[in-house]
C-alpha positions as CSV (number, residue, x, y, z in Angstrom):
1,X,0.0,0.0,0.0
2,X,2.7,2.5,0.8
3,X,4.4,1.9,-2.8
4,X,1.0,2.6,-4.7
5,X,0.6,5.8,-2.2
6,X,3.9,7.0,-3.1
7,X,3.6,6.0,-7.2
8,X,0.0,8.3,-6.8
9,X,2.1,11.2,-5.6
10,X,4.7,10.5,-8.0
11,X,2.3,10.8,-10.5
12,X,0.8,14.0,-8.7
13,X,3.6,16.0,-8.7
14,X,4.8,15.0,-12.7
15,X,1.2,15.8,-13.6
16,X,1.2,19.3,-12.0
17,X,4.8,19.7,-13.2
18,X,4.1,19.3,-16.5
19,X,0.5,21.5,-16.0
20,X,3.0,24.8,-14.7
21,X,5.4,23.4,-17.7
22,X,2.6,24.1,-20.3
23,X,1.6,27.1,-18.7
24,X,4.9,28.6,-18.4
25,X,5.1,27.9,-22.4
26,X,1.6,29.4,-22.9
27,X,2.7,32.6,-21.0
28,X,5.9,32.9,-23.3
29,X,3.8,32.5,-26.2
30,X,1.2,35.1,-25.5
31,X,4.3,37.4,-24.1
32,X,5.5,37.4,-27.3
33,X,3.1,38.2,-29.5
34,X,2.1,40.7,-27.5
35,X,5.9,42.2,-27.6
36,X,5.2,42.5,-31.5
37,X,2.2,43.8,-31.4
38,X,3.0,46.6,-29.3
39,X,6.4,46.8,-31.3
40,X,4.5,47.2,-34.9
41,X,3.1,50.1,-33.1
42,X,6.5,52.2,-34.0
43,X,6.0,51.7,-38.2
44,X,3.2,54.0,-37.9
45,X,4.9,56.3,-34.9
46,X,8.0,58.0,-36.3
47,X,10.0,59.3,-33.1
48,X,8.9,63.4,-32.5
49,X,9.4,63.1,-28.9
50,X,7.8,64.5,-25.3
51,X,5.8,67.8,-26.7
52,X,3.7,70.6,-25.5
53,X,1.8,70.8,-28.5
54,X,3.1,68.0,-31.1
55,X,5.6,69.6,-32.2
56,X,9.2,70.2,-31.2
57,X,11.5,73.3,-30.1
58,X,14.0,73.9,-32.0
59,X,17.6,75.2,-30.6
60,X,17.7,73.3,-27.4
61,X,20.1,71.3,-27.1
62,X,23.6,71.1,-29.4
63,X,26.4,69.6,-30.0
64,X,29.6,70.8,-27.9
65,X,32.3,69.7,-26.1
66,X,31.7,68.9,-22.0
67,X,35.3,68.7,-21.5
68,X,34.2,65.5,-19.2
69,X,36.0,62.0,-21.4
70,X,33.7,59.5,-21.6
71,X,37.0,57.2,-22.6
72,X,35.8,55.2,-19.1
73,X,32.6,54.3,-20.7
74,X,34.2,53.5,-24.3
75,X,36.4,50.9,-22.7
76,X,33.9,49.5,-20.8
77,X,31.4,48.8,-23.6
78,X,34.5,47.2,-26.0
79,X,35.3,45.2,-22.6
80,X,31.7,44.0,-22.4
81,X,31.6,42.9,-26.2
82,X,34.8,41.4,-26.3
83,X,32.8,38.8,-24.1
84,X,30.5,38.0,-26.5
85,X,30.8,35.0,-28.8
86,X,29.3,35.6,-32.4
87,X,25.8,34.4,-32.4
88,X,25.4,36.8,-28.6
89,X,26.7,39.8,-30.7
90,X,24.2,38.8,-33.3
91,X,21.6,39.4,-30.5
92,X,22.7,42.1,-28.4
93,X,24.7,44.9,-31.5
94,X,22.2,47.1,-33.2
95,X,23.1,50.3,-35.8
96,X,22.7,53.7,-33.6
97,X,19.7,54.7,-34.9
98,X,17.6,51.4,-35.1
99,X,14.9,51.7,-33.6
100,X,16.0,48.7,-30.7
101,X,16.2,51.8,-29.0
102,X,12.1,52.2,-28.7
103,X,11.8,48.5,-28.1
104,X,11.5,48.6,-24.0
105,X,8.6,47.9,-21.6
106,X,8.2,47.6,-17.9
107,X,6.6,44.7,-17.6
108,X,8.4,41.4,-16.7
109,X,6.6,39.7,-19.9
110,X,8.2,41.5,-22.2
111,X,10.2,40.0,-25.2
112,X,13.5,41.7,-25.0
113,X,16.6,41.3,-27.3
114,X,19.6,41.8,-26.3
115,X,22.3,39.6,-24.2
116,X,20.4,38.4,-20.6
117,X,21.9,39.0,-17.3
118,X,20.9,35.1,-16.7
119,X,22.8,33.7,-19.8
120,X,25.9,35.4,-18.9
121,X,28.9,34.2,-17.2
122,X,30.6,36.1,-13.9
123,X,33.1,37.2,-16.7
124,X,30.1,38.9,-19.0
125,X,28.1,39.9,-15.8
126,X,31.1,41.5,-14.2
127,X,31.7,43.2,-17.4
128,X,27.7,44.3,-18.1
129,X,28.0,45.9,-14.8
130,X,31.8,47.2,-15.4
131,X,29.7,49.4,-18.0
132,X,27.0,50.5,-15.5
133,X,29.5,51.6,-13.3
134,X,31.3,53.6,-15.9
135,X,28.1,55.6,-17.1
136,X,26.5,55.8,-13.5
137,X,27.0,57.5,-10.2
138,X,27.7,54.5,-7.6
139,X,24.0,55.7,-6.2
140,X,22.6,55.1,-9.7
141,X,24.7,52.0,-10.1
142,X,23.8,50.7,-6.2
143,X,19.6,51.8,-7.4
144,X,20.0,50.3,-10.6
145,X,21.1,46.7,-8.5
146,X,18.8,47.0,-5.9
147,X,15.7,47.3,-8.3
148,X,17.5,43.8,-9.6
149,X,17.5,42.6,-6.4
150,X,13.9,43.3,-5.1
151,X,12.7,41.7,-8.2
152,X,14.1,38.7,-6.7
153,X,12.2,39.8,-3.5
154,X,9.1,40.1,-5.5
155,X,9.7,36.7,-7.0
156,X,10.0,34.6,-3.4
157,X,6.6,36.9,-2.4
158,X,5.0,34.9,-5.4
159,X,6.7,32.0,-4.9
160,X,7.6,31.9,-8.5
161,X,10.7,33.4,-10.2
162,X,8.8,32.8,-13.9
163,X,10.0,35.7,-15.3
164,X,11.3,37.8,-12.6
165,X,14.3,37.4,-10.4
166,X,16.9,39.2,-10.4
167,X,18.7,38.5,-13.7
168,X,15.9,38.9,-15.7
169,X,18.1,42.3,-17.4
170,X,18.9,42.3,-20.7
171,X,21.8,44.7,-22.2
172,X,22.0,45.9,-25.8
173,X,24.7,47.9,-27.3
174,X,23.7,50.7,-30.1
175,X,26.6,51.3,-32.6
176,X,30.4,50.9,-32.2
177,X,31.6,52.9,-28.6
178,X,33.9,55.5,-30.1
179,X,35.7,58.9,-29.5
180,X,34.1,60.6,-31.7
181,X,30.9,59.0,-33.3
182,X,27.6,58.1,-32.0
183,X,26.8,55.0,-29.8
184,X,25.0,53.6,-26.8
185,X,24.0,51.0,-24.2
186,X,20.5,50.1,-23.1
187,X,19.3,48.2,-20.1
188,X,15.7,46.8,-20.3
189,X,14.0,44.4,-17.4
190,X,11.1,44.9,-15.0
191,X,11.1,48.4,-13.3
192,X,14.8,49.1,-15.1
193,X,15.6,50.7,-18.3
194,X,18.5,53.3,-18.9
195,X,18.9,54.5,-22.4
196,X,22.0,55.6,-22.5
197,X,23.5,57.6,-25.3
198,X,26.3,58.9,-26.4
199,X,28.3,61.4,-28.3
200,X,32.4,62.6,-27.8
201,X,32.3,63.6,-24.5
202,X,27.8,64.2,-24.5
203,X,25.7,62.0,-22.8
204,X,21.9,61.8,-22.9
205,X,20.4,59.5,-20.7
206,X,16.9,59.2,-21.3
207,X,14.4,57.5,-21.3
208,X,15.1,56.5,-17.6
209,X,12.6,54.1,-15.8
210,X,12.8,53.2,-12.9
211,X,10.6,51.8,-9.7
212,X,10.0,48.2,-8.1
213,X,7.3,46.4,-6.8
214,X,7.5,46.4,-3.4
215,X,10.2,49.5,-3.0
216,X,10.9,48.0,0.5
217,X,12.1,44.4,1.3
218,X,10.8,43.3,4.3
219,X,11.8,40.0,4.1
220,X,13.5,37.4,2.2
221,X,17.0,37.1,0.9
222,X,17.2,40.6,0.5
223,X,15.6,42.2,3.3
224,X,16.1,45.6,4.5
225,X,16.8,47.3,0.6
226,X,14.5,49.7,0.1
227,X,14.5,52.4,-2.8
228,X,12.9,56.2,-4.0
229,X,12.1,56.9,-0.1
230,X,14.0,60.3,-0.8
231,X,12.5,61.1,-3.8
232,X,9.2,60.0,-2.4
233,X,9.5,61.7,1.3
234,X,10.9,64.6,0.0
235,X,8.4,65.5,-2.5
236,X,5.7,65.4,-0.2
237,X,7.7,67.8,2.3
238,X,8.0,70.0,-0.7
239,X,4.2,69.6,-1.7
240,X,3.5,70.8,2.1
241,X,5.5,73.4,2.0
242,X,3.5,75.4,-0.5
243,X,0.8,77.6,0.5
244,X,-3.2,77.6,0.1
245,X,-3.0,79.5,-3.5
246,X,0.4,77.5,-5.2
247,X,-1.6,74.3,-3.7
248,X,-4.8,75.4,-5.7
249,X,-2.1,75.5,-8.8
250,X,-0.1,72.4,-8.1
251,X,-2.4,70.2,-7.1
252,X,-4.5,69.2,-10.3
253,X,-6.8,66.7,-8.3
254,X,-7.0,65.7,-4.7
255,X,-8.3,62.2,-5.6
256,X,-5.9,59.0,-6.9
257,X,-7.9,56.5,-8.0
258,X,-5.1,54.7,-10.5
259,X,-2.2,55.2,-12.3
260,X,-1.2,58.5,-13.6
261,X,2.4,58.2,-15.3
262,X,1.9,59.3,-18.7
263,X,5.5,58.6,-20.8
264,X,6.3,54.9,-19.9
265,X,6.5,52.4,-22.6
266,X,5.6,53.4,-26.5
267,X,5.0,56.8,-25.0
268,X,7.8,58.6,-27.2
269,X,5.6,60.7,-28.8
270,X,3.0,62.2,-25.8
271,X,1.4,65.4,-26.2
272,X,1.8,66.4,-22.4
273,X,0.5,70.2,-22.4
274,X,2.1,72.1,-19.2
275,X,0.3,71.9,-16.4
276,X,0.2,72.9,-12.8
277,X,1.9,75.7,-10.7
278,X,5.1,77.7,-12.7
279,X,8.6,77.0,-10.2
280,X,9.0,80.6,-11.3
281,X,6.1,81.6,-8.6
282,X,8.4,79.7,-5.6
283,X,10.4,81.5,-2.9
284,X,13.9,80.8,-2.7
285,X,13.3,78.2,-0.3
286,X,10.7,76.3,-2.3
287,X,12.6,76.8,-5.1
288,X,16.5,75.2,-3.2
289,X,13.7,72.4,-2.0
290,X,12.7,71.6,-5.6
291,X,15.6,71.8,-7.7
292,X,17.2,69.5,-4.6
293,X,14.1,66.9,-5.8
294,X,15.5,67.4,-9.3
295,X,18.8,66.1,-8.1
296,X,18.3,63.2,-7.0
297,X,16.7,61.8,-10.1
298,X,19.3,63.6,-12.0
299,X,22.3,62.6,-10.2
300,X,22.0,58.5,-10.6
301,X,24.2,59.1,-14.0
302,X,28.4,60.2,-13.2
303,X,29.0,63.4,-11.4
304,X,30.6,65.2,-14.1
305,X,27.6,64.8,-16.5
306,X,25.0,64.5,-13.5
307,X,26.2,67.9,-13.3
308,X,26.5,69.6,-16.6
309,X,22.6,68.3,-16.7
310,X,21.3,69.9,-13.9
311,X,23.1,73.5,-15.5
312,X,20.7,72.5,-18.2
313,X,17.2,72.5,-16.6
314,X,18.3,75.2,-14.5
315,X,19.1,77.1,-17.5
316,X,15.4,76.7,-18.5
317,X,14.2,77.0,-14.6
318,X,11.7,79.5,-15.0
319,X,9.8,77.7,-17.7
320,X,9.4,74.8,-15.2
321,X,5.8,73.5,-13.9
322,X,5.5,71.7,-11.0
323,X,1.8,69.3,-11.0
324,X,0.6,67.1,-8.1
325,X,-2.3,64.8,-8.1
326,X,-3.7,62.9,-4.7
327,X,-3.3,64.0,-1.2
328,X,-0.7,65.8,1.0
329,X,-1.2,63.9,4.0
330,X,1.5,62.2,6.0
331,X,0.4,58.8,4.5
332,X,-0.7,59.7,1.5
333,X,-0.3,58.1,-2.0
334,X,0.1,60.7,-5.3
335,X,1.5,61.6,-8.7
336,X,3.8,64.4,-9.2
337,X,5.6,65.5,-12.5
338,X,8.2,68.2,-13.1
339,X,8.4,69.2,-16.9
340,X,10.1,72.0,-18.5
341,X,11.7,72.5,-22.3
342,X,14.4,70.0,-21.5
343,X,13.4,67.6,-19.0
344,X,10.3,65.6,-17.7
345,X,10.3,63.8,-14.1
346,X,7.2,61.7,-13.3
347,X,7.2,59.7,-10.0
348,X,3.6,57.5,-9.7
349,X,2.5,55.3,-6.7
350,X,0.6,52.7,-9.0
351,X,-2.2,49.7,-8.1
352,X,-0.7,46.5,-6.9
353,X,-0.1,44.1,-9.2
354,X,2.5,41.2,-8.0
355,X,1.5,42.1,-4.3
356,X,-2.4,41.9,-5.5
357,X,-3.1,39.4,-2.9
358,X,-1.5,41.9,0.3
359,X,-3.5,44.7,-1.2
360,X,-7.1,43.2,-2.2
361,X,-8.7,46.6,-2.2
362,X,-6.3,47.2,-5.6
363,X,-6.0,51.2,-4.6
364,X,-2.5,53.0,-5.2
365,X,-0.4,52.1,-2.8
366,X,3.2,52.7,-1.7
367,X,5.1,49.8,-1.9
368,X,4.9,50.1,-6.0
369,X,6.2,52.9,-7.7
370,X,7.2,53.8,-11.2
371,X,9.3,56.7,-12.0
372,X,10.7,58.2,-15.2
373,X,13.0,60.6,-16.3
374,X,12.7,61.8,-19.7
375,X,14.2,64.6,-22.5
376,X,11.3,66.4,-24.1
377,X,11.8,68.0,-27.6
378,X,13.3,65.1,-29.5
379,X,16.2,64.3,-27.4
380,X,15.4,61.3,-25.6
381,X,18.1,59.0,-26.7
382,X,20.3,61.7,-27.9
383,X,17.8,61.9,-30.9
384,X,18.2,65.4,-31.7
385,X,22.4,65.7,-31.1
386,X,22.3,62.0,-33.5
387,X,20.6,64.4,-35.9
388,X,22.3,67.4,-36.1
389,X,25.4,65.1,-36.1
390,X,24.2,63.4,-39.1
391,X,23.6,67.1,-40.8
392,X,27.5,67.9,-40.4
393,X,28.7,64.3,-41.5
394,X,28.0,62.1,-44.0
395,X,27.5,58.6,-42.9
């Protein structure tokens, strides 16, 4: 009796292995087709970029010398390919202006190209992140892991790692890396993607997503990382701080009922009018308190540029708008966005959806946030500098 007993479990458990087998396959299937789907959405959506009104300023950004090398980044990326064997580099190199560029999503379901964190030896993953830590500040490289790593946390609150963990990155490389022409990097997995771009001794990089579901690890392998309390905490301090008649600016609804990011995935081309309460109408205190917000989404890419980047929006300063939507309580849950001529922050607290089961009720809530950082005007991705490099050389 105890040997058919066991043989009935043995059969159990090959039955439902085979059952999540099927349905993994399934899930793959549907992911992509769905991938190209959203994907044949770009023949029909030539890049414009972030607008006010659909169409682009012109003059804003050019092409001129930083005086900051990016010859740390150059060696990196040749480091990283060097790792590659032939058929990877067939999977992960892409010209610099194919449109691989525009091929990211959020979502862990997404069919990515590219070379994957969790097909890579430690020699390519020591080199992948060799050229993270070569573009980035090490806070942008240490939030860029620890979003990796609480994907892993989200995975053991599912009790599956299908599609999540934290290797489930992908890196692609846009162009040759050089001195003097036009080339890239991209990383693209759930709640990271970096676009970053660059040109001589420019860097552009944007589009910048970034967020995790849950922000805070309170258990598991990785428990006690936690990410975007400061650009979270801070915000609301700065959303406080303003008084009755900026609120009745800034604040374009007291109610958050959903999501509110607007330029996330396939969102190159959004027609995001300005909205909300001019920085120009801030006191000097408000306004320290906001560009200090600024920073620390700007300051996740190296010092150097971190810094030539914030001389840009403050350059255009005045023509910033500040929008807020949800409360200002202690506890509360909200959307806020910062948008000017040359750069577009939106920080969301979005509806549960791996933690669906802690949080039935399916309202915003903190514990999953989505953030992104973008170039208005045509220069995510270096677009307009990869232009007006293209005007002065022929290629």
């Amino acid at each position: 009796m105890k040997h058919i007993f066991l043989g009935i479990l043995v059969l159990i458990s090959s039955s439902s292995a085979l059952s999540a087998q099927r349905s993994e396959e399934e899930a793959l299937r549907r992911a992509k087709e769905n991938s190209r789907r959203q994907e044949a959405r770009l023949d029909n959506d030539p890049f414009v970029g972030i607008t006010t009104n659909g169409k682009t300023e012109s003059g804003l950004f050019k092409i001129e010398s930083t005086r900051v090398s990016t010859k740390s980044i150059q060696k990196a990326a040749k480091r990283f390919i060097s790792t590659l064997s032939e058929s990877q580099k067939k999977e992960t190199l892409f010209a610099v202006d194919d449109d691989e560029w525009r091929k990211w999503m959020n979502q862990h379901f997404y069919d990515r190209a590219g070379m994957g964190f969790e097909d890579m030896n430690e020699s390519q993953k020591e080199a992948a992140f060799g050229l993270l830590k070569a573009s980035l500040s090490a806070k942008g490289f240490k939030l860029s892991r620890d979003i990796m790593r609480l994907n892993h946390t989200l995975g053991e609150m599912q009790g599956s790692m299908f599609m999540l963990g934290e290797w489930a990155y992908w890196i692609t490389i846009m162009g040759e890396p050089s001195a003097t022409e036009p080339w890239g990097w991209q990383i693209d997995g759930h709640h990271l993607i970096i676009n970053f771009f660059v040109l001589g001794d420019q860097v552009v990089a944007t589009p910048t997503f970034i967020g995790s579901e849950p922000v805070i690890a309170e258990s598991g392998k990785y428990a006690g990382i936690e990410i975007l309390q400061d650009e979270q905490n801070q915000a609301l301090a700065f959303a406080q701080s303003l008084t009755s008649k900026q609120k009745s600016h800034a604040i374009l609804s007291t109610q958050k009922p959903g999501n509110d990011n607007e330029t996330e995935a396939f969102k190159d081309n959004v027609v995001l009018p300005y909205e909300g309460l001019p920085v120009s109408h801030l006191d000097a205190e408000q306004a320290t308190a906001l560009q200090s917000l600024v920073a620390l989404f700007i300051d996740s890419i190296r010092e150097p540029h971190a810094k030539i980047r914030m001389e840009e929006i403050l350059k255009h300063w005045d023509d910033t708008y500040f929008a807020w939507k949800g409360s200002t309580d202690e506890d509360a849950v909200f959307y806020y966005r910062i948008h000017s001529p040359v750069v577009l922050i939106e920080f969301d607290h979005q509806n549960p959806i791996g933690l669906r089961r802690q949080f039935p009720n399916r309202a915003p809530i903190r514990q999953h946030v989505h953030a992104v950082v973008r170039t208005p005007n045509g220069n995510d991705y270096g677009k307009d500098l990869l232009r007006q490099h293209y005007e002065q050389y022929t290629h």
